[in-house]
RODO-2510 file (C-alpha; in nm, 4 decimals, decimal comma):
residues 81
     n   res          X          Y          Z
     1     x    14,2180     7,6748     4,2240
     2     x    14,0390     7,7739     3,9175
     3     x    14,1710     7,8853     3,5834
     4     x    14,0322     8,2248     3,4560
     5     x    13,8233     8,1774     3,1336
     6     x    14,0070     8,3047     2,7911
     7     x    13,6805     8,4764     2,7370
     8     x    13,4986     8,5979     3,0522
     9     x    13,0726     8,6566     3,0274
    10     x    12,8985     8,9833     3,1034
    11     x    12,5430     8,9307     3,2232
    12     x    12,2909     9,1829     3,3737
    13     x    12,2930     9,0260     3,7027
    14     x    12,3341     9,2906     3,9886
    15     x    12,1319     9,4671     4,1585
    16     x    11,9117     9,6731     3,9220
    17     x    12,0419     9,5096     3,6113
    18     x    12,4151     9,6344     3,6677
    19     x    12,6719     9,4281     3,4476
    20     x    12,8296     9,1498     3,6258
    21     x    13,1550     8,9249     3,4600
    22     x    13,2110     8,5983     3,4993
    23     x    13,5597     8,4897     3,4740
    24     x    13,6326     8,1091     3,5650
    25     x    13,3945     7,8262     3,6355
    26     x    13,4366     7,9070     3,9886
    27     x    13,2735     8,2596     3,9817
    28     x    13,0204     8,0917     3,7609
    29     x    12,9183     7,8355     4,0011
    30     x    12,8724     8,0832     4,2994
    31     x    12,6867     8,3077     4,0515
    32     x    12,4600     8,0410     4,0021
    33     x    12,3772     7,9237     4,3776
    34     x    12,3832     8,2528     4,5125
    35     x    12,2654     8,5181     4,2773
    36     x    12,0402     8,3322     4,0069
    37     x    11,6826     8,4732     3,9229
    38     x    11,5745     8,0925     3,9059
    39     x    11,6383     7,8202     4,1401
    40     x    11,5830     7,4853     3,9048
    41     x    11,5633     7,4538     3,5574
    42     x    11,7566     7,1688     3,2907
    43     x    12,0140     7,4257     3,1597
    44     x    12,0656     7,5338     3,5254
    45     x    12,1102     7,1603     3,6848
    46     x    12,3599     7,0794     3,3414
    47     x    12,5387     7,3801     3,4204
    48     x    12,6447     7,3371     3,7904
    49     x    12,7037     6,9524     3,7344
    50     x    12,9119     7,0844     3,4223
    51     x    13,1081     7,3202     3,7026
    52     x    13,1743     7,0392     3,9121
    53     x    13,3127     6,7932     3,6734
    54     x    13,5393     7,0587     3,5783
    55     x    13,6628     7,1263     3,9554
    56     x    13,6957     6,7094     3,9268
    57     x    13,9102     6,7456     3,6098
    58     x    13,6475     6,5528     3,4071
    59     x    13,5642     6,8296     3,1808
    60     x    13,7355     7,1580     3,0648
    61     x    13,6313     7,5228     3,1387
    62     x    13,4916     7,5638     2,7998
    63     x    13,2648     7,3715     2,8911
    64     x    13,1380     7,5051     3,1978
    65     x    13,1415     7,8261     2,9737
    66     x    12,8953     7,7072     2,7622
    67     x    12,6655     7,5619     3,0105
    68     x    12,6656     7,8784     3,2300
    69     x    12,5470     8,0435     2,9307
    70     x    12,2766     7,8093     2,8202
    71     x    12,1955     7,8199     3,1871
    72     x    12,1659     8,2263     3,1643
    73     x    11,9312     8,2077     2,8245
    74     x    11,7042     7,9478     3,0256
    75     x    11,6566     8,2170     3,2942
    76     x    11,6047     8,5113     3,0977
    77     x    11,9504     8,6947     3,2058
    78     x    12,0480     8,9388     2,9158
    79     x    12,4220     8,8433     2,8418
    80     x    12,6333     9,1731     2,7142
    81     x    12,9434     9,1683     2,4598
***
């Protein structure tokens, strides 16, 4: 089961730019397989390894956080407030 972030991300990530959130690691890890502009990069491969220690209880959601969003600079994907 995965816990909801205390601060969800808003990226433009649909179709035609439209806002999409991103509210647990979960959400974050199917963003990234299924609707990424990019399909390899370092920030991307650190953030879904980041997602799956967290599902593994190695690391905490904060941390997938983070990495999602250093994985969404590396791609280009604007990230709204």
């Amino acid at each position: 089961m995965s816990t909801l972030w205390t601060k969800p991300v808003t990226l433009a990530l649909g179709e035609e730019g439209e806002d999409v959130t991103i509210d647990s690691t979960e959400a974050a890890s199917w963003a990234m397989i299924e609707d990424w502009p990019t399909e390899d990069g370092p920030a991307l491969d650190k953030a879904l390894l980041t997602c799956m220690d967290v599902v593994a209880g190695k690391k905490k959601d904060e941390d997938a956080r983070r990495a999602f969003i250093a994985a969404a600079i590396e791609a280009g994907i604007a990230i709204r407030d």
